[in-house]
C-alpha positions in Angstrom: -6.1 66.3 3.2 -8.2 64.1 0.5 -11.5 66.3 -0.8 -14.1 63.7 -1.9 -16.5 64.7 -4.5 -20.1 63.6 -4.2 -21.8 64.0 -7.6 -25.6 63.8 -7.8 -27.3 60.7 -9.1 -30.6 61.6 -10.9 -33.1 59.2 -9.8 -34.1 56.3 -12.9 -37.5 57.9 -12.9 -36.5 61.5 -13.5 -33.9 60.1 -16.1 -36.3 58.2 -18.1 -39.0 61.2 -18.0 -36.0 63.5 -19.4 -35.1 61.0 -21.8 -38.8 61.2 -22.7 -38.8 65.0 -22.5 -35.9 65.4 -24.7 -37.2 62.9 -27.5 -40.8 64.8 -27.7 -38.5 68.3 -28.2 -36.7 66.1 -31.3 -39.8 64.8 -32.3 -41.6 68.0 -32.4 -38.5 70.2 -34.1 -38.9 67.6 -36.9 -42.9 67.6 -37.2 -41.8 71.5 -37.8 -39.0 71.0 -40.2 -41.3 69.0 -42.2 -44.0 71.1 -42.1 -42.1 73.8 -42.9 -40.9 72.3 -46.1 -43.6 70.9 -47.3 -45.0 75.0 -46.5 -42.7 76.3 -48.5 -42.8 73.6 -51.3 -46.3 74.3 -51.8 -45.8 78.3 -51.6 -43.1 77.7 -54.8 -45.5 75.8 -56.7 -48.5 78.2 -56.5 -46.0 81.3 -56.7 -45.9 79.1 -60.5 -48.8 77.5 -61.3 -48.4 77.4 -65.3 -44.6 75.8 -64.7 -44.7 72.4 -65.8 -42.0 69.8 -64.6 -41.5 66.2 -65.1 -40.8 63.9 -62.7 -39.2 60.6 -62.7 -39.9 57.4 -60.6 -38.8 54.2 -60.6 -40.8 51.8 -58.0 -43.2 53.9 -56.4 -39.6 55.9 -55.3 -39.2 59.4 -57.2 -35.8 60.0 -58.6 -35.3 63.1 -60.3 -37.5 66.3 -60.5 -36.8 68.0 -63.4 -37.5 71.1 -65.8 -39.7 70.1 -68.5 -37.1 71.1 -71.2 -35.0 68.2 -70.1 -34.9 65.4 -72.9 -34.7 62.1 -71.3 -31.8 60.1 -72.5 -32.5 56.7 -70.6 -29.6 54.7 -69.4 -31.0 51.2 -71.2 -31.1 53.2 -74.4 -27.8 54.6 -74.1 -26.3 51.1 -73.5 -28.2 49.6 -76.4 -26.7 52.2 -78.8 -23.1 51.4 -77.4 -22.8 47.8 -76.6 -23.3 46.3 -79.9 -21.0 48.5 -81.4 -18.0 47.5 -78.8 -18.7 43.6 -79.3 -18.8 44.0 -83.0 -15.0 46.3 -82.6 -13.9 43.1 -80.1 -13.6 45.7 -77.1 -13.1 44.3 -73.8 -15.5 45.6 -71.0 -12.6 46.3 -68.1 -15.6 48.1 -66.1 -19.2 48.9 -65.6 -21.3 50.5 -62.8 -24.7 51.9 -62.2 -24.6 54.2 -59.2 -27.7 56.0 -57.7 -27.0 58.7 -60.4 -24.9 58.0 -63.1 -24.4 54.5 -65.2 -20.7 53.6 -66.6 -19.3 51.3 -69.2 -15.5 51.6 -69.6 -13.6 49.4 -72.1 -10.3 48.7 -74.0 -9.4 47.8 -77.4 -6.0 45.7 -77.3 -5.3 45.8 -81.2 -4.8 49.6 -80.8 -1.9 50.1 -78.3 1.6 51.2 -78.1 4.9 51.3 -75.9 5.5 54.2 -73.1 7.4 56.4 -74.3 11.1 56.5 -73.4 12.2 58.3 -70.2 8.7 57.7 -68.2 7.6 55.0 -65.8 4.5 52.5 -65.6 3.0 53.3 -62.3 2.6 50.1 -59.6 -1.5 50.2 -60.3 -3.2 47.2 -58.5 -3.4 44.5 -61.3 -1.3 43.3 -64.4 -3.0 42.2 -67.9 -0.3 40.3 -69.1 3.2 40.1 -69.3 4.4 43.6 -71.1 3.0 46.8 -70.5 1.3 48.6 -72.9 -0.7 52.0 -73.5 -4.4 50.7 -74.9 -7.0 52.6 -76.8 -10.1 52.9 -74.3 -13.6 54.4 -73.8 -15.3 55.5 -71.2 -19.2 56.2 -71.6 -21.1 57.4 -69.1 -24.6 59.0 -68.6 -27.3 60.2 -66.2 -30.8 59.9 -66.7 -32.2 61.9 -63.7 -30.2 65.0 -64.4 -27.2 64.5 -62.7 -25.0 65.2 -65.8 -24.4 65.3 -69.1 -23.9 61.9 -71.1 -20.4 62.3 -72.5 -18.6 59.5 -74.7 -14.6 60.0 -73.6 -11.6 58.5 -75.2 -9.2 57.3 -72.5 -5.3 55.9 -72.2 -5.4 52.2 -69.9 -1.7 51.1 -68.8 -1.8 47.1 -69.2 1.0 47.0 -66.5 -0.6 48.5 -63.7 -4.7 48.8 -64.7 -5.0 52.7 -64.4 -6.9 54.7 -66.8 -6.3 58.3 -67.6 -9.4 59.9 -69.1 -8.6 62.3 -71.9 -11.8 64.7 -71.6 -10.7 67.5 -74.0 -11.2 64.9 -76.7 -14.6 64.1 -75.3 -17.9 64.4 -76.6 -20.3 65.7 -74.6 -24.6 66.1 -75.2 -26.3 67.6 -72.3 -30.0 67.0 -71.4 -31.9 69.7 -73.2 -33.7 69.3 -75.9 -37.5 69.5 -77.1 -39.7 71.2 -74.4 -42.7 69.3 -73.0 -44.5 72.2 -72.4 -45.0 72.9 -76.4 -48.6 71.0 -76.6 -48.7 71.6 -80.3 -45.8 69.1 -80.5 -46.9 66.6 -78.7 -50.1 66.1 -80.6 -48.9 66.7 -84.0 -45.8 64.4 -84.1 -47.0 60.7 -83.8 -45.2 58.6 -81.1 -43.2 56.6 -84.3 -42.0 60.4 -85.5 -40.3 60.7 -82.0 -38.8 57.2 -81.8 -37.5 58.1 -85.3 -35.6 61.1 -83.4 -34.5 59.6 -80.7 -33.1 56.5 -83.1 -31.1 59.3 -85.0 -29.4 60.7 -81.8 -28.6 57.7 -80.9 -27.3 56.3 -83.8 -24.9 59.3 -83.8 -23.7 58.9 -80.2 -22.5 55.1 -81.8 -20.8 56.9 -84.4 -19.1 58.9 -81.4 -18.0 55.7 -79.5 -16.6 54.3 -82.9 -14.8 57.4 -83.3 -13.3 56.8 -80.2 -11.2 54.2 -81.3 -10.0 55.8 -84.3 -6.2 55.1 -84.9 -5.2 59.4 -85.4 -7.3 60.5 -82.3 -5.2 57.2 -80.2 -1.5 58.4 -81.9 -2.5 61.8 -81.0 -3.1 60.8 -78.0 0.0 59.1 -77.6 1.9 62.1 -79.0 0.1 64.3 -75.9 1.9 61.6 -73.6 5.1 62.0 -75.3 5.3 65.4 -74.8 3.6 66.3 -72.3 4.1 63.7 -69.7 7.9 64.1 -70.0 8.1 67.6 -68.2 9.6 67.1 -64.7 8.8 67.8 -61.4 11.7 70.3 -60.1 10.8 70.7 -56.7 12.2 68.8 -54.1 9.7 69.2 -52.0 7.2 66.4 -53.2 4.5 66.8 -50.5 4.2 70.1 -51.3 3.8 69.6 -55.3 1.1 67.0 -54.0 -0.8 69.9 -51.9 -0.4 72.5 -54.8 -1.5 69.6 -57.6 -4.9 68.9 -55.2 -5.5 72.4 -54.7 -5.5 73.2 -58.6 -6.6 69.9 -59.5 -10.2 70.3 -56.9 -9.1 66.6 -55.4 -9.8 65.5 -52.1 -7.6 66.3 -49.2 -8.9 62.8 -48.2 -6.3 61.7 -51.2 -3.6 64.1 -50.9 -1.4 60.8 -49.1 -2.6 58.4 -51.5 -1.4 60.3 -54.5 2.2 61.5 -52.4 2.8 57.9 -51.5 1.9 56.6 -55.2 4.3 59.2 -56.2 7.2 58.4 -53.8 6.7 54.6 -54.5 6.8 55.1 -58.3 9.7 57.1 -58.8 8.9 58.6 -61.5 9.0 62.3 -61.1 7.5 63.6 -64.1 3.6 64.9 -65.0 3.3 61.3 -66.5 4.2 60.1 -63.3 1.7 62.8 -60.9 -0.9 61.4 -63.7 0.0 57.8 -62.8 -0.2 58.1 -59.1 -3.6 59.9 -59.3 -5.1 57.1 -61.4 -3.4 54.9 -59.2 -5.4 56.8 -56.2 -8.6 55.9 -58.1 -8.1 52.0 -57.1 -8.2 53.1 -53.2 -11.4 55.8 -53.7 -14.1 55.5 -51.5 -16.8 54.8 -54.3 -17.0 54.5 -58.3 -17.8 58.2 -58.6 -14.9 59.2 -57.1 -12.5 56.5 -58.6 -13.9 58.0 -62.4 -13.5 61.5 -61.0 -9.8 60.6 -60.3 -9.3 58.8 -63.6 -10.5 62.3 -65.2 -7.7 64.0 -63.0 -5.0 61.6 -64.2 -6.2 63.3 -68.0 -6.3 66.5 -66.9 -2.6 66.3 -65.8 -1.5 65.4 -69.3 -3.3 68.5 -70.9 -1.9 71.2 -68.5 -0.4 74.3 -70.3 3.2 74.9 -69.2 2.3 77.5 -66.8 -0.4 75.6 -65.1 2.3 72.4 -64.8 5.2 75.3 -63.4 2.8 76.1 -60.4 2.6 72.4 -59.4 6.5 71.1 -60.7 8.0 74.2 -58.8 6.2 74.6 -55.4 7.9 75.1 -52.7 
């Protein structure tokens, strides 16, 4: 016996006045959500009337709202005090970005380099600068000027074979954005506007001094030396896609990555911390944005500077 099953066909006019129904209920649930937040907005500013804050715009668009202790370190002034310095040392500009928070300059300096140690692997990468591979003094600078960070100067390791960069951030320099309050009144009438330019000039002139510092040939050997030693220890599991869980579980990477890094590990052969480091900056060339392809890059570093015991949880999973 065949059962037929009649279903019910609302009529176009009862559909379009549900439609219609359903869309004021959405419009209305928003008109609240709005007014609730703009409620309780307004209830946190009166519950502190004597807090000042600042607030950044750009374009009639705000960007930041901030305490009123934050020192603004502008991106334009940060890239003044750096870029002349890097022309005038001959560095090469490998990479630059200026996201909705955070602006980068990363660059290389090809006089200062030397050859991978013995027993460890270039990893595949996505580019070559020219015929022999080489490890090459590099800088990354980076800075937000809506509060999204600190602005940090970073000596960094690029591979001339494959194009990754490992970001060494124990050796970094780092200047968060606190500094003078602008709720101190007296201050801002009592120091002219050419007293505080005459400040700012002086940070600035330091965080030049940094990048220059960068390049120095003891912190790039030391470097080197970190590499030597460090990126040598093996990987003693057999079990690779389990070192790759373990190494983005301690490492706070992605899951979204986990096969990236596993297949840049396999494909390399190298199965050493120099070679977990080379597939995560390898990783950073498929990342979804800029942000994340730095935040990768910082990984590959972070690899190289594990103590023993943190390395022995990732070399030995099982």
């Amino acid at each position: 016996m065949t059962s037929t099953i009649i279903l019910p066909v609302m009529p176009t006019e009862l559909m379009d006045k549900y439609n219609e129904a359903v869309a004021k209920k959405k419009a209305i649930k928003s008109i609240k959500m709005k007014a609730n937040m703009n409620y309780n907005i307004n209830a946190w500013f009166k519950d502190t009337p004597d807090e000042r804050r600042m607030v950044r715009t750009l374009d009639g668009r705000v960007r930041a709202f901030l305490s009123s202790k934050y020192r603004p370190l502008d991106n334009f002034d940060v890239a003044s005090a750096v870029l002349p310095m890097l022309v005038e040392r001959q560095v090469q500009i490998t990479s630059c970005e200026l996201t909705e928070t955070r602006m980068y300059i990363k660059g290389i300096l090809p006089t200062l380099s030397d050859e991978l140690p013995p027993g460890l692997v270039y990893g595949r990468g996505h580019d070559h600068l020219g015929k022999e591979g080489r490890l090459v003094a590099a800088i990354v600078v980076s800075n937000s000027d809506v509060g999204a960070g600190a602005l940090r100067v970073e000596p960094s390791v690029f591979t001339t074979w494959c194009t990754n960069l490992a970001i060494l951030g124990q050796s970094a320099m780092r200047k968060y954005h606190v500094g003078r309050s602008l709720d101190t009144g007296d201050d801002l009438e009592v120091y002219r506007d050419e007293t505080r330019q005459a400040d700012d000039n002086a940070f600035f002139m330091k965080v030049r001094d940094v990048a220059a510092a960068a390049f120095a040939e003891d912190k790039f050997r030391t470097a080197i030396e970190q590499i030597r030693t460090q990126g040598v220890r093996p990987i003693v599991s057999t079990n690779l896609p389990k070192v790759v869980e373990v190494a983005t579980r301690r490492l706070a990477l992605p899951e979204s990555m986990q096969n990236d890094v596993l297949t840049f590990l396999a494909r390399g052969g190298d199965l050493t911390a120099w070679g977990l480091s080379s597939a995560i900056t390898e990783a950073a060339n498929t990342a979804k944005d800029y942000e994340q392809a730095t935040m990768l890059e910082h990984t590959g570093g972070q690899v190289l500077a594990m103590s023993d015991t943190e390395w022995s949880a990732i070399a030995e999973a099982k």
